[in-house]
Every structure is written in structure tokens, then in C-alpha cells.
N, CA, C and O atoms as a Tinker XYZ file with bonds, in Angstrom:
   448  protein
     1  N     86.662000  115.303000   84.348000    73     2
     2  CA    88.028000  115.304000   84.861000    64     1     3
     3  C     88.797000  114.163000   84.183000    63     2     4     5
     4  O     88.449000  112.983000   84.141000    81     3
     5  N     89.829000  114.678000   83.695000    73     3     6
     6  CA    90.536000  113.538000   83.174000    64     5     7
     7  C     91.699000  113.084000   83.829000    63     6     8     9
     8  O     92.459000  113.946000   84.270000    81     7
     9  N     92.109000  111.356000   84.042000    73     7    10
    10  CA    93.201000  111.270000   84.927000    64     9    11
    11  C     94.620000  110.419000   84.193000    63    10    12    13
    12  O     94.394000  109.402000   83.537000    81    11
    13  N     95.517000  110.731000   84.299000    73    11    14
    14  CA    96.882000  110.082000   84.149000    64    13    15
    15  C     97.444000  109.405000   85.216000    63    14    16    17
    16  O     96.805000  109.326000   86.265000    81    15
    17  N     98.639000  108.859000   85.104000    73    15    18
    18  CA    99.540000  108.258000   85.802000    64    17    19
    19  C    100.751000  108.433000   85.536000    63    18    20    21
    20  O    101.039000  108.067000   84.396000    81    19
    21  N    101.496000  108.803000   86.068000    73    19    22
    22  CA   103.383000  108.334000   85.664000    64    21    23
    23  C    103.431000  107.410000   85.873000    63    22    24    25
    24  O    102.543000  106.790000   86.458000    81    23
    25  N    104.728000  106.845000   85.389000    73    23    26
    26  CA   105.180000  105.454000   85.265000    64    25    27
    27  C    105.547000  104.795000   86.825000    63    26    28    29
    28  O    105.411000  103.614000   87.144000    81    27
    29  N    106.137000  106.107000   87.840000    73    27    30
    30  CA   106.553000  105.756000   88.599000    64    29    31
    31  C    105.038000  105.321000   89.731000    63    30    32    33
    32  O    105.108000  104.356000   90.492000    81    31
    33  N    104.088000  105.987000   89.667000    73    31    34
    34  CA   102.956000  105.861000   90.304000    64    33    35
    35  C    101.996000  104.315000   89.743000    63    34    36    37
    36  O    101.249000  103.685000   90.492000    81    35
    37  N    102.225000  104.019000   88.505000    73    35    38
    38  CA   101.959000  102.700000   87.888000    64    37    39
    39  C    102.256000  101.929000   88.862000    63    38    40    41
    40  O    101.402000  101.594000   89.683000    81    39
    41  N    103.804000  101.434000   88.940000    73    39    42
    42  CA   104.682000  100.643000   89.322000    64    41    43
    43  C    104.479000  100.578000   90.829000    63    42    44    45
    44  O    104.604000   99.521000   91.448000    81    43
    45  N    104.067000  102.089000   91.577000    73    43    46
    46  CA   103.747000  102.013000   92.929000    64    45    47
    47  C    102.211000  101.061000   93.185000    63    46    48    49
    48  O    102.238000  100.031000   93.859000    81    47
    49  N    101.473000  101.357000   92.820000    73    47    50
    50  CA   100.340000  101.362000   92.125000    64    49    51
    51  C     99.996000   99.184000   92.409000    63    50    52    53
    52  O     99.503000   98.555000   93.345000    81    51
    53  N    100.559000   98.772000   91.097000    73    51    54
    54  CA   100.641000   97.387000   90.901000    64    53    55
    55  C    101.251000   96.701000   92.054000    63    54    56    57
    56  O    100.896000   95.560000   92.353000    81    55
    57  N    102.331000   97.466000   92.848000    73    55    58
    58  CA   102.899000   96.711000   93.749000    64    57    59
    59  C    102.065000   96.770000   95.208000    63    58    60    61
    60  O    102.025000   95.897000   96.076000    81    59
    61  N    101.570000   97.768000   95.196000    73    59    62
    62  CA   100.540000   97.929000   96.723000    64    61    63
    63  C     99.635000   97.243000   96.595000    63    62    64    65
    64  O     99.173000   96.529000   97.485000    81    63
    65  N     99.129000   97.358000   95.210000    73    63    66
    66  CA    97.201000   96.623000   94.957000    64    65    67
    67  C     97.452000   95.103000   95.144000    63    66    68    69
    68  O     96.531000   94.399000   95.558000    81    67
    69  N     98.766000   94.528000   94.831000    73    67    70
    70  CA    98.675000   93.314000   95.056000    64    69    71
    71  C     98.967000   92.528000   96.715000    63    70    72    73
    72  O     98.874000   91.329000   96.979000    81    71
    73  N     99.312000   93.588000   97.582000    73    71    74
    74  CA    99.114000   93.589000   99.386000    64    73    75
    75  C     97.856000   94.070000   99.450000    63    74    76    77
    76  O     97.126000   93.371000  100.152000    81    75
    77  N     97.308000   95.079000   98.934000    73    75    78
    78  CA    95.918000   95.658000   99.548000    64    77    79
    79  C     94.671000   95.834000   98.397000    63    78    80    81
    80  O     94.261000   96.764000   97.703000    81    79
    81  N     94.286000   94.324000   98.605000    73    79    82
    82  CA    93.429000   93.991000   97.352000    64    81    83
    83  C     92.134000   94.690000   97.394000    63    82    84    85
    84  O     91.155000   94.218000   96.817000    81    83
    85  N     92.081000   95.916000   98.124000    73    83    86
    86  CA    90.613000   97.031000   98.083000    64    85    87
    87  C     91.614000   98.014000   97.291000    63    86    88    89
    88  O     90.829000   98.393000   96.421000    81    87
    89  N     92.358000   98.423000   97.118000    73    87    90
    90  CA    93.155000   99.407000   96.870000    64    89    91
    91  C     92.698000   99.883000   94.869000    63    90    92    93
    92  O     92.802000  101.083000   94.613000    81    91
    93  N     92.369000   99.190000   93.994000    73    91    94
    94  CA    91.947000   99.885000   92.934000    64    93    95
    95  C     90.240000  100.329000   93.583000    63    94    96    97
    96  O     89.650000  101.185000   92.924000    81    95
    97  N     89.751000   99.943000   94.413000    73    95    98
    98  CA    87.943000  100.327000   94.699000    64    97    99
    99  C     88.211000  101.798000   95.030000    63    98   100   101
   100  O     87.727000  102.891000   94.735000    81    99
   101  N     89.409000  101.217000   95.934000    73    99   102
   102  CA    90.056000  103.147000   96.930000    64   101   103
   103  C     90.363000  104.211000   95.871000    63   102   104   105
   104  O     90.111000  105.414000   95.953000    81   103
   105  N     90.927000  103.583000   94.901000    73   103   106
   106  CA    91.376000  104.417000   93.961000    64   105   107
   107  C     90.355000  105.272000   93.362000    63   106   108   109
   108  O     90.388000  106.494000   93.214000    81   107
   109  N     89.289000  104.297000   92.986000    73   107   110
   110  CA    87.926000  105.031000   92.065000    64   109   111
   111  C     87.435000  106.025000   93.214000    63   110   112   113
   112  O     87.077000  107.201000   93.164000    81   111
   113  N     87.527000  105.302000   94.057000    73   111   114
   114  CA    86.625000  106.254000   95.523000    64   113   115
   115  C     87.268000  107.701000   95.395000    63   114   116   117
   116  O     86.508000  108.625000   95.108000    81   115
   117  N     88.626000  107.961000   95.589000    73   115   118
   118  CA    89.464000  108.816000   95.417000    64   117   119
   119  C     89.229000  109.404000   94.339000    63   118   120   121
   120  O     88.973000  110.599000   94.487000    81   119
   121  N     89.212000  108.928000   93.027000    73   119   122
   122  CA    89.319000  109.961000   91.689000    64   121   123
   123  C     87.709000  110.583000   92.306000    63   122   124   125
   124  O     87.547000  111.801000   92.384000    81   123
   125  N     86.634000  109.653000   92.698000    73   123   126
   126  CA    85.034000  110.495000   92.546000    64   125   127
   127  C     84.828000  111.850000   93.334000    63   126   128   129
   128  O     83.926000  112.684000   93.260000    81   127
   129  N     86.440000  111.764000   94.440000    73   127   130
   130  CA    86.248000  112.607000   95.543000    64   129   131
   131  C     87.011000  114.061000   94.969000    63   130   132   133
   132  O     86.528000  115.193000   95.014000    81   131
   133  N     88.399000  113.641000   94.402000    73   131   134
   134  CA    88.344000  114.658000   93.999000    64   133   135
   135  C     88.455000  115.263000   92.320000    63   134   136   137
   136  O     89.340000  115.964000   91.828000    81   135
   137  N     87.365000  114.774000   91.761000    73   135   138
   138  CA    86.883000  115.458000   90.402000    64   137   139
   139  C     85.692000  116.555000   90.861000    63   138   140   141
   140  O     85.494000  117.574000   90.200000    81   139
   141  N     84.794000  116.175000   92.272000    73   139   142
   142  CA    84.248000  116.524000   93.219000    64   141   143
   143  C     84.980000  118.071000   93.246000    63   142   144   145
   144  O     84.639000  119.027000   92.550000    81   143
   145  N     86.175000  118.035000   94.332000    73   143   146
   146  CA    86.740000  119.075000   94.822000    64   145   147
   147  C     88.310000  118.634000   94.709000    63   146   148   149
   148  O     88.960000  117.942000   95.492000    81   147
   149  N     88.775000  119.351000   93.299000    73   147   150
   150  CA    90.400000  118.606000   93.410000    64   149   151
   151  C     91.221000  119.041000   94.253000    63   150   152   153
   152  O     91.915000  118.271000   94.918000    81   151
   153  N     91.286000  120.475000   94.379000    73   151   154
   154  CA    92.153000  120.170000   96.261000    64   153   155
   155  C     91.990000  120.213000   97.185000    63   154   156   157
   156  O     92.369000  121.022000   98.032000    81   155
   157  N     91.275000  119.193000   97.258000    73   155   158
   158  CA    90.697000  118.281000   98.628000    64   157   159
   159  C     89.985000  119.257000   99.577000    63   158   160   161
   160  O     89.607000  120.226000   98.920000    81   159
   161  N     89.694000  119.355000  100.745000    73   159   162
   162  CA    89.160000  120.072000  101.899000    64   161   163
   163  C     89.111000  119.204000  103.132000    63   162   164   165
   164  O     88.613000  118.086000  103.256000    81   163
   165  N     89.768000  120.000000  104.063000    73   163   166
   166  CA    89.922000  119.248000  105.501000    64   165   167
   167  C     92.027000  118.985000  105.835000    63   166   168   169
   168  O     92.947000  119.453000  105.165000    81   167
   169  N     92.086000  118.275000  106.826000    73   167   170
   170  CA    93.231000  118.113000  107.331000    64   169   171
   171  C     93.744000  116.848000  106.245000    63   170   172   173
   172  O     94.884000  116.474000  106.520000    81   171
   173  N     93.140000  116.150000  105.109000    73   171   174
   174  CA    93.689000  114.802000  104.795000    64   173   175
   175  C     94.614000  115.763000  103.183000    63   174   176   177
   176  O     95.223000  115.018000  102.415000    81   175
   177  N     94.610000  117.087000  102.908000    73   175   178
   178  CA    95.074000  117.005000  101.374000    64   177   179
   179  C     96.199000  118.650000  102.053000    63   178   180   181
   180  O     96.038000  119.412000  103.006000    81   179
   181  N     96.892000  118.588000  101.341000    73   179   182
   182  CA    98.045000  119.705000  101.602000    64   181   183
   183  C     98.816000  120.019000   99.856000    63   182   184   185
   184  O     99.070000  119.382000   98.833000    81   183
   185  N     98.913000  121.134000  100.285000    73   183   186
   186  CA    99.180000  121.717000   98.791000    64   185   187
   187  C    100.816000  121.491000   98.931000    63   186   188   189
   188  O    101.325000  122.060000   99.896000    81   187
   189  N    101.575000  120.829000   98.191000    73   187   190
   190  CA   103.076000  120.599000   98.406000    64   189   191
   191  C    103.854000  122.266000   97.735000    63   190   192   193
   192  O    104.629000  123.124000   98.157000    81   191
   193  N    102.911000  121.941000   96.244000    73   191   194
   194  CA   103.404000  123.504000   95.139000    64   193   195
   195  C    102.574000  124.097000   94.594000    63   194   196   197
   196  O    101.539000  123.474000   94.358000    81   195
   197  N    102.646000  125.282000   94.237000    73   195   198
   198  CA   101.486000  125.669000   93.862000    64   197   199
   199  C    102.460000  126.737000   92.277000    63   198   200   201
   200  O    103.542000  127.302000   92.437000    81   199
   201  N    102.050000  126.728000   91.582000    73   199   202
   202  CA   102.468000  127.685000   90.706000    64   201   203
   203  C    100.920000  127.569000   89.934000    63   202   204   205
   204  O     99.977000  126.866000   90.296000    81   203
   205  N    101.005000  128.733000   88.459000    73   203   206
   206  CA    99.722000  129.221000   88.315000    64   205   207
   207  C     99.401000  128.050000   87.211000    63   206   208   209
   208  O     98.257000  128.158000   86.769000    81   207
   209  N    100.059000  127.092000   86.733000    73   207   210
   210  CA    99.516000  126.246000   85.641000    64   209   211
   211  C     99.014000  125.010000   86.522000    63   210   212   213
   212  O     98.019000  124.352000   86.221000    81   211
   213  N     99.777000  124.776000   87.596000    73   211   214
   214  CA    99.868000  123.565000   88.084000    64   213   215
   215  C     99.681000  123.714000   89.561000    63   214   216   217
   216  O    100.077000  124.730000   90.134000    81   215
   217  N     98.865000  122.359000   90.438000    73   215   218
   218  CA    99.035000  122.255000   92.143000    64   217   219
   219  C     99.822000  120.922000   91.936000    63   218   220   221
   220  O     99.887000  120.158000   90.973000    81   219
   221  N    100.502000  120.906000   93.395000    73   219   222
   222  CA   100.985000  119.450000   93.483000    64   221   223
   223  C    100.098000  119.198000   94.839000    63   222   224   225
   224  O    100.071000  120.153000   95.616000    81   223
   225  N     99.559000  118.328000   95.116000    73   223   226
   226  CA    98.984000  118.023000   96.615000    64   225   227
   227  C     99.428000  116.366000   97.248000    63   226   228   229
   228  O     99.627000  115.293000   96.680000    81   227
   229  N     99.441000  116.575000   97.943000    73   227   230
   230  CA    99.872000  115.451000   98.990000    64   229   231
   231  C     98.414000  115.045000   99.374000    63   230   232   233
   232  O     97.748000  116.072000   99.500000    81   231
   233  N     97.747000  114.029000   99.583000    73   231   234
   234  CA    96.113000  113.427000  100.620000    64   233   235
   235  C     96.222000  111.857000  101.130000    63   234   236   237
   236  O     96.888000  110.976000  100.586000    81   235
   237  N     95.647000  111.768000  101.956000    73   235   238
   238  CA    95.637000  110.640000  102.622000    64   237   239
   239  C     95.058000  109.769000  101.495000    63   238   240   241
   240  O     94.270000  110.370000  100.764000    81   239
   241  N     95.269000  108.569000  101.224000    73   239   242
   242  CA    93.830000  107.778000  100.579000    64   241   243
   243  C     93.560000  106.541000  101.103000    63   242   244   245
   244  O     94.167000  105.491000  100.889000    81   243
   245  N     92.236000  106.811000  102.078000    73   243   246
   246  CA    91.616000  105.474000  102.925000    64   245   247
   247  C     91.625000  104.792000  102.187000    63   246   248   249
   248  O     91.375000  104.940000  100.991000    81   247
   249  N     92.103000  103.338000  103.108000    73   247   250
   250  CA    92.236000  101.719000  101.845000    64   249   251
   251  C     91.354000  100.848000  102.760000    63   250   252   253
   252  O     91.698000  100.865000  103.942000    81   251
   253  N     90.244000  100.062000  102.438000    73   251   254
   254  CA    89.650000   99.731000  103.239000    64   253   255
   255  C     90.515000   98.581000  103.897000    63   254   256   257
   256  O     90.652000   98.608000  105.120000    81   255
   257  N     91.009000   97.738000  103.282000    73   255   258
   258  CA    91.827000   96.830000  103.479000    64   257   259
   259  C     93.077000   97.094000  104.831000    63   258   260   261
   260  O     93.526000   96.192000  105.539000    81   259
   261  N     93.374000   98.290000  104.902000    73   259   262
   262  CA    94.158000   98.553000  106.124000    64   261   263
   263  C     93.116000   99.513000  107.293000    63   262   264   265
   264  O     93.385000  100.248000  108.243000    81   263
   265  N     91.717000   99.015000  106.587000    73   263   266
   266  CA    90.914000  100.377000  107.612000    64   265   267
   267  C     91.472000  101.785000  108.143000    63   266   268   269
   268  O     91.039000  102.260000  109.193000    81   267
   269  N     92.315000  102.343000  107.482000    73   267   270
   270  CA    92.712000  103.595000  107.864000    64   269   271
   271  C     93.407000  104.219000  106.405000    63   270   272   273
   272  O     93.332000  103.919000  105.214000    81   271
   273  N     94.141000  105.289000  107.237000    73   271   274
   274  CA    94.827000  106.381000  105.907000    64   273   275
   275  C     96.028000  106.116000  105.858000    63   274   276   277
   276  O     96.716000  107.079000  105.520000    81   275
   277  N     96.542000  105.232000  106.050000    73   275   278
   278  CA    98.122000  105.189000  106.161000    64   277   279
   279  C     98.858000  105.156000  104.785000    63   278   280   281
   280  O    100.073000  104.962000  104.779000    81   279
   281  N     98.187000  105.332000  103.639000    73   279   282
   282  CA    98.774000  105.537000  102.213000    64   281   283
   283  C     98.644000  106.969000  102.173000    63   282   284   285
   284  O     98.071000  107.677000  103.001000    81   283
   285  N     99.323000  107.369000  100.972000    73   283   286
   286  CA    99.729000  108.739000  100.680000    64   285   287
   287  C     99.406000  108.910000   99.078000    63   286   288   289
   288  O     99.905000  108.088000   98.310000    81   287
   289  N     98.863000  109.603000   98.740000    73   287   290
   290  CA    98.827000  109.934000   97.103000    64   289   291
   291  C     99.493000  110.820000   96.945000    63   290   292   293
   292  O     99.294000  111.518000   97.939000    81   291
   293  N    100.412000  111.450000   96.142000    73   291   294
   294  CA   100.498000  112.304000   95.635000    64   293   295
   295  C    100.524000  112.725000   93.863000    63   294   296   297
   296  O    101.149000  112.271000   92.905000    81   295
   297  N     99.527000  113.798000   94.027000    73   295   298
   298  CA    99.035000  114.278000   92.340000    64   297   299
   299  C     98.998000  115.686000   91.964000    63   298   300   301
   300  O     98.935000  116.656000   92.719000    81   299
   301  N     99.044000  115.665000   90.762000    73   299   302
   302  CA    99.184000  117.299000   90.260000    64   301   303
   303  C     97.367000  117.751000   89.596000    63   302   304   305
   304  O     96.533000  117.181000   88.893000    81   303
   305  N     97.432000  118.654000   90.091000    73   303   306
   306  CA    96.087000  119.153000   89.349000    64   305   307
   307  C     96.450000  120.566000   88.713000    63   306   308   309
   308  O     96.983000  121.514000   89.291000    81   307
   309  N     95.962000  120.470000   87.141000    73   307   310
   310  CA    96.104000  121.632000   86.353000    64   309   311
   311  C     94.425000  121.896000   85.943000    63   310   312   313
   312  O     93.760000  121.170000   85.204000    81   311
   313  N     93.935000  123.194000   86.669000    73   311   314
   314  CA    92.843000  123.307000   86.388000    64   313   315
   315  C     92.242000  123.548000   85.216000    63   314   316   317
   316  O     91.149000  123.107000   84.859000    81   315
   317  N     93.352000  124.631000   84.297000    73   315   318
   318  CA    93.016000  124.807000   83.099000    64   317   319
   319  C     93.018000  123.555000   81.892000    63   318   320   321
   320  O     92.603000  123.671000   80.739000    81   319
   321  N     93.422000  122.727000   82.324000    73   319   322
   322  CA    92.863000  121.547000   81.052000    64   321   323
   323  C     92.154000  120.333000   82.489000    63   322   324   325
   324  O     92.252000  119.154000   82.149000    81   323
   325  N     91.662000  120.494000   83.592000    73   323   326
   326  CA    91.076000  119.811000   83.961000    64   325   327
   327  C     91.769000  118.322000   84.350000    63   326   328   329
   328  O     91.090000  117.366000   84.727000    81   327
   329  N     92.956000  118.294000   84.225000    73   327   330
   330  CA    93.249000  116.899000   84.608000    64   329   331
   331  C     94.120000  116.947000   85.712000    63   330   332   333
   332  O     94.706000  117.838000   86.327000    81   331
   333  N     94.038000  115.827000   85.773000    73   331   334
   334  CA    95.084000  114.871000   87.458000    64   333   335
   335  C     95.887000  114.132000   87.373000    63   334   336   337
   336  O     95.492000  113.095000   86.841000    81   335
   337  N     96.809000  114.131000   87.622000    73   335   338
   338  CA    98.048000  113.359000   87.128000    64   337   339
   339  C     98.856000  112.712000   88.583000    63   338   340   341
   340  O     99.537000  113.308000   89.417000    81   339
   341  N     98.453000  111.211000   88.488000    73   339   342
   342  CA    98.811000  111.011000   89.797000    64   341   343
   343  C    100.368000  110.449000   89.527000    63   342   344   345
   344  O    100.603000  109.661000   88.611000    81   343
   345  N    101.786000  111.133000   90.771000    73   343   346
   346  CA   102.686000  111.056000   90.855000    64   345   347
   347  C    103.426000  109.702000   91.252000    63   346   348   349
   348  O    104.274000  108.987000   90.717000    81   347
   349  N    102.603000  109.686000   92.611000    73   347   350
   350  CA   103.270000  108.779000   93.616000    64   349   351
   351  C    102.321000  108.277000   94.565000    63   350   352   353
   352  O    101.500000  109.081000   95.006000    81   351
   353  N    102.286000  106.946000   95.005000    73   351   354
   354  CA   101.575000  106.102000   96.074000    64   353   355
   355  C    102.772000  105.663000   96.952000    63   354   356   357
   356  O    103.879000  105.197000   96.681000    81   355
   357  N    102.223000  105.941000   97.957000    73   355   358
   358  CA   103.373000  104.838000   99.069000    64   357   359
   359  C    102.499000  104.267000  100.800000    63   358   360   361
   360  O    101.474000  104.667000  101.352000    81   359
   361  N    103.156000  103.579000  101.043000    73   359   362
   362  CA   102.681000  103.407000  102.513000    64   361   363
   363  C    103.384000  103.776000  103.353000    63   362   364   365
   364  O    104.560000  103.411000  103.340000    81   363
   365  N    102.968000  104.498000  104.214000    73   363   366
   366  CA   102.967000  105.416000  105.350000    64   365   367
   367  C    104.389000  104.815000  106.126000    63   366   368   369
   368  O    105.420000  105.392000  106.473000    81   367
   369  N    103.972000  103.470000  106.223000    73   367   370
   370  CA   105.199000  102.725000  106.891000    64   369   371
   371  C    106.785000  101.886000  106.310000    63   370   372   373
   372  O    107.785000  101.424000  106.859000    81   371
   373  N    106.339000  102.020000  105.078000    73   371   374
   374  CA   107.446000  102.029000  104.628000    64   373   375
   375  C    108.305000  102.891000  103.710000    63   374   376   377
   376  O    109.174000  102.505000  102.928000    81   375
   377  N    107.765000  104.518000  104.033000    73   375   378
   378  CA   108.452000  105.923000  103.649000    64   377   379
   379  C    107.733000  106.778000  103.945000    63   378   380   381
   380  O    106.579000  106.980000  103.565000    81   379
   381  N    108.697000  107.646000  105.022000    73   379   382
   382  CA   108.316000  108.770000  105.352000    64   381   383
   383  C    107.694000  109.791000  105.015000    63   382   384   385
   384  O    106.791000  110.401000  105.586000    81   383
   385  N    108.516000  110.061000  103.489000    73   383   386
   386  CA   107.714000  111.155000  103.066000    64   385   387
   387  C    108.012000  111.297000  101.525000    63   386   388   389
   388  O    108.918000  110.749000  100.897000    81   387
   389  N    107.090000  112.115000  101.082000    73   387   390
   390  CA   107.069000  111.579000   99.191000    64   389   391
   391  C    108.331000  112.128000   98.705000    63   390   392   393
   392  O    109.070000  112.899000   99.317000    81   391
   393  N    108.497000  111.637000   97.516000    73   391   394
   394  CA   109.927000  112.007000   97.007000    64   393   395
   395  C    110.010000  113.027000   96.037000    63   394   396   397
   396  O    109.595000  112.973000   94.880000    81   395
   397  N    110.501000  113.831000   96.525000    73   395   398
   398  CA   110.896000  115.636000   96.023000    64   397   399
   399  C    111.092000  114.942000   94.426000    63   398   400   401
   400  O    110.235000  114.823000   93.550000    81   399
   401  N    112.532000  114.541000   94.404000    73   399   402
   402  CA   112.687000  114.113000   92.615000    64   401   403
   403  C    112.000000  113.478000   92.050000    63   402   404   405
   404  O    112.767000  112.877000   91.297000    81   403
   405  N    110.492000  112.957000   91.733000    73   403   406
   406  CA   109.471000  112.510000   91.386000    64   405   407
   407  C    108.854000  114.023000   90.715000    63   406   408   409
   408  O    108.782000  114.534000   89.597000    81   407
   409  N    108.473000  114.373000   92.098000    73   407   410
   410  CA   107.655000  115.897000   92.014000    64   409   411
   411  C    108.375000  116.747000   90.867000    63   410   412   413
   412  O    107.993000  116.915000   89.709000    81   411
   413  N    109.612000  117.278000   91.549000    73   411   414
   414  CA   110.680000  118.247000   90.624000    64   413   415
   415  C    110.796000  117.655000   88.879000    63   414   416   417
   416  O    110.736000  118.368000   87.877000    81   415
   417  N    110.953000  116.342000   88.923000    73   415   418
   418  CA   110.991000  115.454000   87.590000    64   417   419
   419  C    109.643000  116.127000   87.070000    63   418   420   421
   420  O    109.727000  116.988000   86.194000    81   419
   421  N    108.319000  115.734000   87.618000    73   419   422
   422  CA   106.971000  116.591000   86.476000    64   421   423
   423  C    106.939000  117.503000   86.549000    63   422   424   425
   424  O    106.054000  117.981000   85.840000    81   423
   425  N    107.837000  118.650000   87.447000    73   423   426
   426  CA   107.553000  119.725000   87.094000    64   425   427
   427  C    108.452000  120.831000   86.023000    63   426   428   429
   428  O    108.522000  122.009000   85.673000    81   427
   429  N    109.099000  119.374000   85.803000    73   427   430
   430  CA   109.989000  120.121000   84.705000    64   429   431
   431  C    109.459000  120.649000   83.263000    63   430   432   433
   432  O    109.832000  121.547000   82.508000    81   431
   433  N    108.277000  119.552000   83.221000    73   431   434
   434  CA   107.586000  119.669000   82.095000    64   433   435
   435  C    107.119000  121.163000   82.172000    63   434   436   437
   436  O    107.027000  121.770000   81.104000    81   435
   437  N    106.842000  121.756000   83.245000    73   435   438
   438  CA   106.234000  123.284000   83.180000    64   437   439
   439  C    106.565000  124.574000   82.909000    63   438   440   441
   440  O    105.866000  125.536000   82.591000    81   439
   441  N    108.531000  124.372000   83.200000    73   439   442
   442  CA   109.161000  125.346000   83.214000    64   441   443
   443  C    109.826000  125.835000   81.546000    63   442   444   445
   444  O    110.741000  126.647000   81.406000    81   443
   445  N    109.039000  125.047000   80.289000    73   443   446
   446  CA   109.818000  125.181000   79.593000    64   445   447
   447  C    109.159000  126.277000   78.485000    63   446   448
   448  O    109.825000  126.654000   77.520000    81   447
């Protein structure tokens, strides 16, 4: 499985890990889980889009550092070349919910 980042998920990324200093361990934990099974299984992963090149999924990702799920990943999985492309990180408590123009922005790359 191969994994990417956007720029905007970088930037999320550097700014959380430096409040929640388990947060790159969480990360590896996360890629092992789902190269495993990339869209997820159980109540923690939700399919946001689905078209036939590309998923977008929404999943919890436990940080040990806050002992719970209160972060959010969101990533694209394209099965046919096998990779993951993570979008967006945020905390639970300081945004509601992931941001559509992030998503819509990579999925522009698909429509062309």
C-alpha cells in the first residue's frame, strides 16, 4: 500500500503532532490498520464518496495521548493503483466536521 499526503493534511498533521506527541505512533498504527482493510470495518470509518476510481472515507483515529477517538482522518483510497491519500486531520473539538472543499479540491483531479 502506498501512502501520500496533501499539503493541507501535512500542515494539519505538524500542527496536532506537536499537542499530541503519540500522534505520528497513531499514525503508523492507522496506515497498518488500514493497508489491512482500507475501508475500515465497524462504526469508526464511513464512506463520505464513492465513485468507481476513487473512495473518500471519514475514521476515527485513536491518539493515545487523548486516550480516545476524538480526531478525524479523512483519506481517499483508489484501489486500482493501491494507494491512500490522506486529506485532512482535525480534532473533534475544534471542527465539527471535515471540509467539503478539501475533498471536492482532490476530487477534481478525477473528473478530468
Amino acid at each position: 500500500m502506498n501512502f501520500s499526503e496533501t499539503n493541507e493534511f501535512s500542515k494539519d498533521f505538524k500542527r496536532l503532532s506537536k499537542k499530541y506527541k503519540s500522534l505520528p505512533d497513531d499514525l503508523l498504527e492507522f496506515k497498518k490498520v488500514i493497508s489491512e482493510l482500507p475501508l475500515g470495518s465497524g462504526k469508526h470509518f464511513v464512506i463520505l464518496h464513492s465513485q468507481e476510481e476513487v473512495k473518500i472515507l471519514k475514521a476515527r483515529l485513536f491518539c493515545r495521548y487523548l486516550r480516545g477517538a476524538s480526531l478525524r482522518i479523512i483519506y481517499a483510497y483508489q484501489e486500482a493503483k493501491a494507494t491512500v491519500d490522506f486529506i485532512e486531520l482535525y480534532f473533534k473539538g475544534e471542527q465539527v466536521n471535515e471540509t467539503r472543499s478539501l475533498i471536492k479540491d482532490f476530487l477534481g483531479q478525477f473528473s478530468k
